[in-house]
N, C-alpha and C positions, 0 to 999 in steps of 0.2 A: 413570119408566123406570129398571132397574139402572143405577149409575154406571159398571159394567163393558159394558155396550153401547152407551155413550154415549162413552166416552174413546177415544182411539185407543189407547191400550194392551188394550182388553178387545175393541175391534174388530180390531187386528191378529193376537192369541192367538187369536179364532175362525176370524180368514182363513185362518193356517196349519193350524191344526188339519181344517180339511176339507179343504182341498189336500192332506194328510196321505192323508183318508182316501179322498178322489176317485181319488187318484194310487197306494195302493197296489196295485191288480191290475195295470193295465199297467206299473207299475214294473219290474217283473222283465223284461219284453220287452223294456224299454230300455234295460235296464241292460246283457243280454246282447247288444243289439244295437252298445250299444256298446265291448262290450268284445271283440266280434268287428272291429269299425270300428279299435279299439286294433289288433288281433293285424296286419287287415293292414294300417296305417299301420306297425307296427315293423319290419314284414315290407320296407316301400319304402324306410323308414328307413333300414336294416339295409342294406339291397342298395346305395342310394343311398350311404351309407358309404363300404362294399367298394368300389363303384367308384371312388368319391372317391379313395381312398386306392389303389388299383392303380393307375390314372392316374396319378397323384401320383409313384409311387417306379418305374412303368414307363418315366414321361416323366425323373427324374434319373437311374435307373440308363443308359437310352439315352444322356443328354445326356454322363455320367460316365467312358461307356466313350468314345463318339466324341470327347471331349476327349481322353482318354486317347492314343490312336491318334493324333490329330491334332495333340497334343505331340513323339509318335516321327516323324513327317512333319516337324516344323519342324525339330525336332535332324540332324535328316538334311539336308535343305535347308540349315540353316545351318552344316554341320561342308562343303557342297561349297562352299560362299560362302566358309569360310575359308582352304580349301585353292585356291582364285581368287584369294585375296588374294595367295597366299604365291606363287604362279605369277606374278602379275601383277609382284608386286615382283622375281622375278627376269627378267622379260623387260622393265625398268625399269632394270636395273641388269645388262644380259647380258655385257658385256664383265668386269666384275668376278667376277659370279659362274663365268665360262665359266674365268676366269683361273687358280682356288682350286677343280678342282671338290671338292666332297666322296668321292667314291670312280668310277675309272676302269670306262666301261660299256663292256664286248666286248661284238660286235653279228656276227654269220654270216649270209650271204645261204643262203636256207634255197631250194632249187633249186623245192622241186616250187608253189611260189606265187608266189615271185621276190618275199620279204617278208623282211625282215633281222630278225633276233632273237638275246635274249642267250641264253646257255647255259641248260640247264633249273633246272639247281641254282641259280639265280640266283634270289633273294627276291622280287625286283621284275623281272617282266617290261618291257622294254623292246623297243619294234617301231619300225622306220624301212618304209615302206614309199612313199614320197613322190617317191623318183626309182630308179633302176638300180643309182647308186652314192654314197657319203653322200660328199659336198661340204664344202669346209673348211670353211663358214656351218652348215651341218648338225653339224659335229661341234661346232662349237663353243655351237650350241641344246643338244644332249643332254652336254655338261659341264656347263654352267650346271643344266639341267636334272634332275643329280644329285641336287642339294643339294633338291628335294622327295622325296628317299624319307620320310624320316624325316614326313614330315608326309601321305606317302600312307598309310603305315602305320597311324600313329597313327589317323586318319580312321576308318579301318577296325575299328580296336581300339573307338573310343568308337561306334559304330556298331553295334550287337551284329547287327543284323535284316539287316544289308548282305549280300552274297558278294562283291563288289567293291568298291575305291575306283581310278579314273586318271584320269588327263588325257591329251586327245588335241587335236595343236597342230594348226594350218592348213598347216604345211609335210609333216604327216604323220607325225608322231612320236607313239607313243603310248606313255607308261609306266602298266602293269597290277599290283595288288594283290591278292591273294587267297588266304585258307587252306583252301580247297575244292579236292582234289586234281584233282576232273575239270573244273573251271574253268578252274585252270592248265593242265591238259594240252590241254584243249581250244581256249585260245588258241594253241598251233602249229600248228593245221588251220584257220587261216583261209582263209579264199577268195581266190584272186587278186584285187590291186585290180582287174583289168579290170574283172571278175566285180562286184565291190560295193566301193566304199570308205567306209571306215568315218569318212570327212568327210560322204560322203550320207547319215547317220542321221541321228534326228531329234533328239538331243543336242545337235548342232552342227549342225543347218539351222534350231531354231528361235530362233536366234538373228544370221540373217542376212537382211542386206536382201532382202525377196521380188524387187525389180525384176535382184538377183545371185546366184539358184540354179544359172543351169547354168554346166555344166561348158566352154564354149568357151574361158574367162578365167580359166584358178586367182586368177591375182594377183587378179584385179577382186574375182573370187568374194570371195575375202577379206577385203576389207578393209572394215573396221567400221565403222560411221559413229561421230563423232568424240562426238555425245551417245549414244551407246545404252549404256541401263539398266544397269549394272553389277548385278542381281538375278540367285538362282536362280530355276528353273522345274521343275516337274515334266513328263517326256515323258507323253504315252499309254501305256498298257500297249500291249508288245509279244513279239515273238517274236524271244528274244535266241537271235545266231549260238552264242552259246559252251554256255549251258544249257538243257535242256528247261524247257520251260513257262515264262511268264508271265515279262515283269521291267520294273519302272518305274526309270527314272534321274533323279536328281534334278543336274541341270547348271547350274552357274555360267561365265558367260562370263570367260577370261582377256584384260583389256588391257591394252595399252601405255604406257607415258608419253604417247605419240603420240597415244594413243585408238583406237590399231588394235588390230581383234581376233585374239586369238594363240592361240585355242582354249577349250576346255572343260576345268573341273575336273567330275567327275560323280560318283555314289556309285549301284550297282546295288542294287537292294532288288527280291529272290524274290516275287510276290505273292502267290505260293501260300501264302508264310508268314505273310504279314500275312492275306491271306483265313482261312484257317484259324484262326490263332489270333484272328480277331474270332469267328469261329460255332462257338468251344469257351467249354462253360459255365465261368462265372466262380465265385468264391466269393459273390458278393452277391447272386447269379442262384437261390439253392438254393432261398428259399421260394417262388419261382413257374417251379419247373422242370417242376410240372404244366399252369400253364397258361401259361408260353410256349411256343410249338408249333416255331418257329423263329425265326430272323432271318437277313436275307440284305442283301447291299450293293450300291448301284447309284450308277452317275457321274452325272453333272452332265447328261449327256441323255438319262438312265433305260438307259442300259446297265446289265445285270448284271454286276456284278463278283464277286462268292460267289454263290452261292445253290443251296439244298439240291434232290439230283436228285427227291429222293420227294414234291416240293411242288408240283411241276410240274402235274401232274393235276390239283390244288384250283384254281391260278391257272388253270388253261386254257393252257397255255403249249404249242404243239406243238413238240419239241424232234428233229428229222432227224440224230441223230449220222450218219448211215451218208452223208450228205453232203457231209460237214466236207472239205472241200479244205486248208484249213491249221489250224494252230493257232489261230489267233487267231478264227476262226469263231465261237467259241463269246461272243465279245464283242458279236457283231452283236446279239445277241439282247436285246431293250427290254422292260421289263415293257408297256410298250404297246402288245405283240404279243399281248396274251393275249384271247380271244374274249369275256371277259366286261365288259360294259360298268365296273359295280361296280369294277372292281382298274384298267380302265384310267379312271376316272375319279379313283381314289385316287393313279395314278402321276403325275396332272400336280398333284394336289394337294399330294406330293412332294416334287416340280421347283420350287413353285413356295413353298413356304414351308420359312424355312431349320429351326425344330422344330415338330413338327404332333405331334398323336394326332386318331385320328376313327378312326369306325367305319364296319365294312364287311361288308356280306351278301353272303357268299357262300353257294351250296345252299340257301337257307333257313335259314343261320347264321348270328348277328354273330361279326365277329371284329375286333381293335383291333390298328391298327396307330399304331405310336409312333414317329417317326422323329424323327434328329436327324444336324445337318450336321457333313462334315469342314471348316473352312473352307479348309485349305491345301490341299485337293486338290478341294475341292468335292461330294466324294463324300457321299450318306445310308445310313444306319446305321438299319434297320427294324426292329422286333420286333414280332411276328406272334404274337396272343396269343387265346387264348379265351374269352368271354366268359362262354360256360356253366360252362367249368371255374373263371372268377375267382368266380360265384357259388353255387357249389355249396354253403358255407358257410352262404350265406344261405337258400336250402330247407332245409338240417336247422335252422335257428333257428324256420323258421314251422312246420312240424311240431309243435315243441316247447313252441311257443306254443299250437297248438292245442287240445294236451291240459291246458295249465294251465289254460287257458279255461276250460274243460270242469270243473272242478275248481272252480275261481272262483268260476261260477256256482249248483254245489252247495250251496256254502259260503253266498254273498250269500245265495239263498234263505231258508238257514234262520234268521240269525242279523238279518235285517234286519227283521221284526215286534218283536222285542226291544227296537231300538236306536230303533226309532219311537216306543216306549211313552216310552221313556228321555228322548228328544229333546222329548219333550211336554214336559215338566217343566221341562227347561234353556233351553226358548225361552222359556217366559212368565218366568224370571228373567232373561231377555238380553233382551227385549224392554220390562221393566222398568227395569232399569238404561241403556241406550239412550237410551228415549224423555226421562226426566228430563232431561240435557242439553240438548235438543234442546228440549224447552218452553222452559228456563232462557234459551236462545239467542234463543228468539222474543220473550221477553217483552223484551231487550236490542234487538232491532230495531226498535220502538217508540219506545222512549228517543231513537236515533239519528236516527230521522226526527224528532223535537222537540227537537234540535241540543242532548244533553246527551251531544257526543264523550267528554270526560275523565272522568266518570265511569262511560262504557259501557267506555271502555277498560282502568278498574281493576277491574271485576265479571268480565269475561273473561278476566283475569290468573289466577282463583280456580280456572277450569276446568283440572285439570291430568293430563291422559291422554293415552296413547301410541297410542291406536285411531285408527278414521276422526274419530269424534267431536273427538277432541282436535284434529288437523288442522283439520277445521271449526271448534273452538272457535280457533285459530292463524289461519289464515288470514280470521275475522270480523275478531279482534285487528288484525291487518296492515292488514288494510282500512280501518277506524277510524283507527288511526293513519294512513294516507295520506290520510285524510281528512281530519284534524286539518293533515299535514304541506300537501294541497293547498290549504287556506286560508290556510296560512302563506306558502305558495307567489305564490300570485293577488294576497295583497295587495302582499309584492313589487317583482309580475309588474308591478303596476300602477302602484308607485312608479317600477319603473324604464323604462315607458313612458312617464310623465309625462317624466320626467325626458330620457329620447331626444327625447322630441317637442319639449321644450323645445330642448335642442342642434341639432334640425336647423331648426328655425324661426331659431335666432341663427345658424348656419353659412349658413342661406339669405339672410338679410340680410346677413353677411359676402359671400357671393356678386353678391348684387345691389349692392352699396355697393362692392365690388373693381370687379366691370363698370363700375358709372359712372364711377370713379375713369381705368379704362382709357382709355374713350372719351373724358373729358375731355385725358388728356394724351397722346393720339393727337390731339385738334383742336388742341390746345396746339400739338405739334410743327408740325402740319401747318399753321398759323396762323403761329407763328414765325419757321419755317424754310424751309419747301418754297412757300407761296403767296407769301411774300414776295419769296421769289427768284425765284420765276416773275414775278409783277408789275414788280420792278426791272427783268428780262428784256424784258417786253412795254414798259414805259414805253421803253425804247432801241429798239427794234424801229419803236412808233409815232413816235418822234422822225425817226429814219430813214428814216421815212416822207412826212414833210412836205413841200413844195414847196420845191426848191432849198434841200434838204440833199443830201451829197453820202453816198457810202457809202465808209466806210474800213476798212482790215483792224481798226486797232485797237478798233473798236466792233463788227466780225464776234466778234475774240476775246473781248473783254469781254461778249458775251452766250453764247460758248460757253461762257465760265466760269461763268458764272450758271446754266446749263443742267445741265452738270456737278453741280455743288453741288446743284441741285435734283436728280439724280439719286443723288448718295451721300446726303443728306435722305434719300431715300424707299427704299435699299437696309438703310439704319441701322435705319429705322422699321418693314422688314418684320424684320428679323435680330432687331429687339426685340420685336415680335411672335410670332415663332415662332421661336427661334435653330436653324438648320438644323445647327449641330453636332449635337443630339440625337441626331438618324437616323442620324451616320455613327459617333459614337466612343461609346465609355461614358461614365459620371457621371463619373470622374475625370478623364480627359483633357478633358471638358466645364466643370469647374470652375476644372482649371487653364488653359485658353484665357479665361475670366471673369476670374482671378485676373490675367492679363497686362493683359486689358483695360484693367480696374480701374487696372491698375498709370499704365499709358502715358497713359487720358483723364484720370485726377483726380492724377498724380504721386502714388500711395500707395508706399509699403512691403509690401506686404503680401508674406507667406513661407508657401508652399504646400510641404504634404507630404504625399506621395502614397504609403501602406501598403502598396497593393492590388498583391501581385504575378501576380495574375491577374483578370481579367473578373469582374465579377457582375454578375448577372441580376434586373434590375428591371423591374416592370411597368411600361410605357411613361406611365402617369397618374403613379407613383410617382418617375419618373425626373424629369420635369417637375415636378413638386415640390418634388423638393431643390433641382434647378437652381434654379426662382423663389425659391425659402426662402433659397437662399444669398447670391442675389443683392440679396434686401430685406434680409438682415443687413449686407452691404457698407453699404448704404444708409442702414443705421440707425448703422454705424460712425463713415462724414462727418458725417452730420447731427448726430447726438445725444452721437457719441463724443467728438467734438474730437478725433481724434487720424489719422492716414495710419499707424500703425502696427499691424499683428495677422499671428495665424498660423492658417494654416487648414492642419487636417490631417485627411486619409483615408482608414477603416480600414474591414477587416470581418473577421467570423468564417466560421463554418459557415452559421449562421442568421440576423443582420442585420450592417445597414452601418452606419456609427457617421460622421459628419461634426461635427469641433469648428472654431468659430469664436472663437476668444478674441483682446481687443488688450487695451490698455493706457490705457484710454481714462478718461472722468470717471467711471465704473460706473452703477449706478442701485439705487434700493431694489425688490427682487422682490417685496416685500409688494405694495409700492401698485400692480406691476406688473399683479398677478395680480387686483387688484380691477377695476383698468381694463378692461372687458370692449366697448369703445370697435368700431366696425365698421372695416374696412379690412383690406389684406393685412399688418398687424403681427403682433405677437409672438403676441400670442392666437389671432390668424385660423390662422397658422401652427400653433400649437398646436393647435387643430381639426381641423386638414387631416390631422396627421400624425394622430390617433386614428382618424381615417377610415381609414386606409391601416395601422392597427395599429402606428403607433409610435410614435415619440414626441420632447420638448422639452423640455430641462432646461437650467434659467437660473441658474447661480452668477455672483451680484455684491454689490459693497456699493458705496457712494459711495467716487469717488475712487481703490476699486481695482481697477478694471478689468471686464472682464464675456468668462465664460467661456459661450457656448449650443454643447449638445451637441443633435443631432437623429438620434435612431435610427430605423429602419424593417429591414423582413421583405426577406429574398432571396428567388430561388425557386434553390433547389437546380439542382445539372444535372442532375438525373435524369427533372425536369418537363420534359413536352414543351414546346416551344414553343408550342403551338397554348393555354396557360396566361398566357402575357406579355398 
């Protein structure tokens, strides 16, 4: 048989080669079909984009202006808080201010309202209208009360949107600001208080006890309770006495030293001005002035506050001008009066998210609505935009696509029988050069399963290409090598399991050879001390008992004492058993109660110092540890140290606790220590326990000078829960 239909290089050169030629007649169908699949994939692309991106700069420029807006609202707000301040500190200090005032206010009882007022030529309107005739306490309110012109003004000045700044007190005094000629004039046509007083607006009622609105009790009415809110507030739009159309006041409460309330500072702001200048286009507004259609603004319960008249008819909205009984009519009206489900499902969507975009069919059109919140007034900030118009862009791109297509496919036809004759050629050289790695590879798999790692990993070092192949020749490499690295690994693995298993078999004999040790000198005690005394106990008892013995107190007491003794015996033997300090204090103050112990049962010396100026957190096995560790050191102090003298001191870091135990004792050699691998809770045992627990035991001594053991261990942070102890 050819060697060429036998190798997989002469079988692969003839696989393509008829797939070549199976495949070119439909070729062209697919090709076209896919590059119609192309045109409208860019086509959704494309639009997806667009929308992407109107979205995007619909939803910042809304967010950008309503900030905006919602900036001029705070400044306002906070220029009448200031002027509250400057009121409050003169009704804090009235007798001084009334004293000094700053400039003498003439006041005329003006007949046709029986409202007292200054001259017209006067900067500052000033109105008394609170009783018939002004009162020496009256006059001496509107002295003091001079010394705010200068800051009414001013108010006004940094205020640009304003037509007014005043304050209006609880005794009925109001001074007025304004450079609006029919404002001014038209505060002398006020209305008789009978008529209305300008204490019952909503300026100055909503900031009064509801249980104190009417009018039977001026005094009560007035007076403030002694915590209330020193904040501004914004009123409702309303229908101001003095200007046509629309006006919001933004009013700060003035108080007293006392905590009584002494009126309002307020600042009037036109809304027609702020409505207007929101729904005139801006400069940033210009590339989508075709397709936003408008925008309109609505309060916090979907009232309309703008909104344009020729839009009416899209939303459904029935609008009755020829009803309107007052001005203010025109507020009544909610986007959630409009008939169409679509717009009133969008208005609680609104109300209820502070910035939204979604979309909305109206007629059989989508259209995007973008809104975003005021938050100082609560009001939203809507733009109302087209969606056909945002992608008008996108149909002239598929058009355009169309005809390239169209073109494309021209093209591919002719030039693609060409490029197949070509492509003959360059695969049986690619498929050539290819496959030789690729044998090279297999004959190296071989090797590897008959465990010659080091030499298959220097024959694949040789392979040196930047293709898939090379990859594959890399990551065989890698592999090899973690296989070499995994036996290097396992054996180890296996040393150092021998080697644990060996530690826990000696840690379990230290455990089991500790227990015995326990319960011997638990019977020890309980042998010595506790059964003894009970028996000397019982021996007096049975004596006491005999025939013509008598019973005396002093033998009652000498077995209470017995009884006694046998009772601090077995208090001793549980507190040695389990010392209940653990549960209540930390290691330190645990050690140093050990330390007194020590001190008082064996007359030691011993000198405790205690680092720690704060708690740390050890696991409850770990805490019990040191405590026993410390306490076998003591142990081994008497015993082995000859000495009653040492200093134990206790420290810690971030991450462990540090306990050192040094005296001054005969020392010991650590070498022979470390070979003594003896069972018991000594130095070794100890030694174990703490690697168990991740820390550790360090033993600086020599003969005769002394013996320093330091024993470290792991905190738990406070950041670990407790549910970690």
């Amino acid at each position: 048989m050819h060697p060429l239909r036998t190798s997989i290089t002469g079988k692969l050169f003839i696989f393509i080669c008829l797939s070549l030629l199976i495949t070119i007649l439909p070729l062209f169908l697919i090709v076209h079909n896919a590059l119609q699949q192309f045109g409208d994939y860019a086509y959704k692309t494309n639009a997806q984009q667009i929308t992407n991106l109107s979205n995007a700069s619909l939803s910042a420029l809304a967010m950008e202006q309503a900030q905006k807006y919602d900036q001029v609202f705070t400044r306002i707000k906070s220029s009448a808080s200031l002027l509250a301040r400057k009121a409050s500190d003169v009704y804090g200090n009235l007798d001084m201010y009334s004293q000094n005032p700053l400039e003498m206010i003439p006041l005329e009882l003006q007949k046709t309202n029986q409202i007292f007022f200054t001259p017209r030529s006067h900067p500052i309107i000033t109105v008394f209208w609170g009783d018939q005739k002004i009162s020496p306490y009256i006059g001496k309110e509107i002295n003091a009360l001079s010394h705010l012109g200068p800051y009414i003004r001013k108010v006004q000045e940094i205020t640009p949107e304003s037509v007014a700044s005043h304050i209006i007190t609880a005794s009925g005094i109001g001074r007025y600001y304004t450079k609006n000629p029919k404002a001014k004039s038209q505060c002398f046509n006020l209305p008789s208080p009978k008529e209305f007083d300008l204490r019952n607006g909503e300026p100055v009622q909503m900031f009064m006890d509801p249980k104190n609105r009417d009018l039977k009790n001026r005094e009560q009415k007035y007076m403030a309770r002694n915590n209330m809110e020193q904040g501004a507030k914004w009123t409702d739009p309303y229908k101001d006495d003095v200007l046509d159309g629309f006006m919001m006041t933004a009013a700060a409460p003035i108080i007293d030293n006392s905590g009584n309330f002494k009126g309002i500072a307020g600042i009037d702001i036109p809304l027609t001005t702020i409505v207007m200048d929101l729904l005139q286009e801006k400069p940033g507004e210009k590339r989508y002035k075709e397709a936003i259609l408008f925008k309109f603004l609505m309060d916090k319960q979907g009232k309309l506050i703008g909104f344009p008249k020729s839009y009416f008819d899209l939303f459904d909205i029935e609008i009755y001008t020829k009803k309107f009984k007052y001005s203010r009519d025109i507020l009544n009206y909610n986007l959630g009066d409009t008939r169409n489900p679509e717009i009133k499902k969008a208005a609680n969507l609104i109300l209820d998210n502070r910035d939204s975009l979604f979309k909305v069919n109206i007629n059989n059109e989508n259209y995007l609505f973008t809104a975003s919140s005021l938050p100082e007034t609560g009001w939203h900030l809507v733009l109302v935009s087209s969606e056909k118009d945002l992608l008008s862009s996108a149909h002239q791109t598929r058009k355009a696509l169309e005809t390239i297509l169209s073109q494309v496919s021209g093209h591919y036809l002719k030039y693609s029988a060409a490029i197949i004759f070509i492509a003959v050629f360059f695969i049986f050289c690619a498929i050539k050069i290819i496959i030789q790695p690729i044998k090279h590879l297999t004959q190296l798999t071989q090797k590897v399963s008959e465990g010659n790692l080091e030499m298959v990993c220097d024959q694949v070092s040789h392979i040196n290409r930047k293709d898939e192949i090379g990859l594959l020749a890399d990551a065989f490499k890698q592999m090899v090598k973690k296989l070499i690295l995994s036996e290097k690994n396992e054996k180890a693995h296996v040393l150092s399991l021998e080697k644990q298993t060996d530690q826990l078999k000696r840690l379990n004999e230290h455990l089991v050879f500790s227990e015995e040790i326990e319960r011997k000198t638990i019977a020890s005690d309980l042998h010595d001390s506790i059964a003894q005394t009970l028996a000397i106990g019982i021996s007096k008892i049975k004596t006491m008992d005999q025939p013509g013995t008598g019973t005396n107190a002093h033998d009652l007491r000498q077995i209470q004492r017995f009884l006694e003794q046998a009772i601090r015996d077995i208090r001793a033997l549980i507190y040695k058993l389990n010392p209940p300090i653990l549960d209540d204090f930390d290691i330190d103050i645990a050690i140093g109660f050990l330390v007194e112990e020590t001190n008082e049962q064996y007359h030691t010396e011993f000198t405790y110092i205690n680092n720690l100026e704060d708690p740390v957190r050890l696991k409850d096995a770990l805490k019990l540890m040191l405590y026993r560790a410390t306490g076998e050191m003591f142990t081994n102090i008497l015993k082995h140290g000859r000495t009653k003298k040492a200093e134990i001191e206790i420290s810690a870091t971030e991450t462990q606790i540090s306990i050192r135990v040094e005296d001054n004792g005969i020392g010991m050699d650590v070498k022979k220590i470390k070979k003594m691998q003896g069972c018991g809770f000594g130095l070794y045992s100890i030694s174990e326990r703490m690697e168990h627990f991740n820390g550790s035991l360090t033993i600086h001594s020599k003969p005769d000078q002394g013996t320093r053991i330091i024993l470290k261990a792991p905190i738990i942070p406070n950041k670990v829960n407790d549910e970690n102890n």
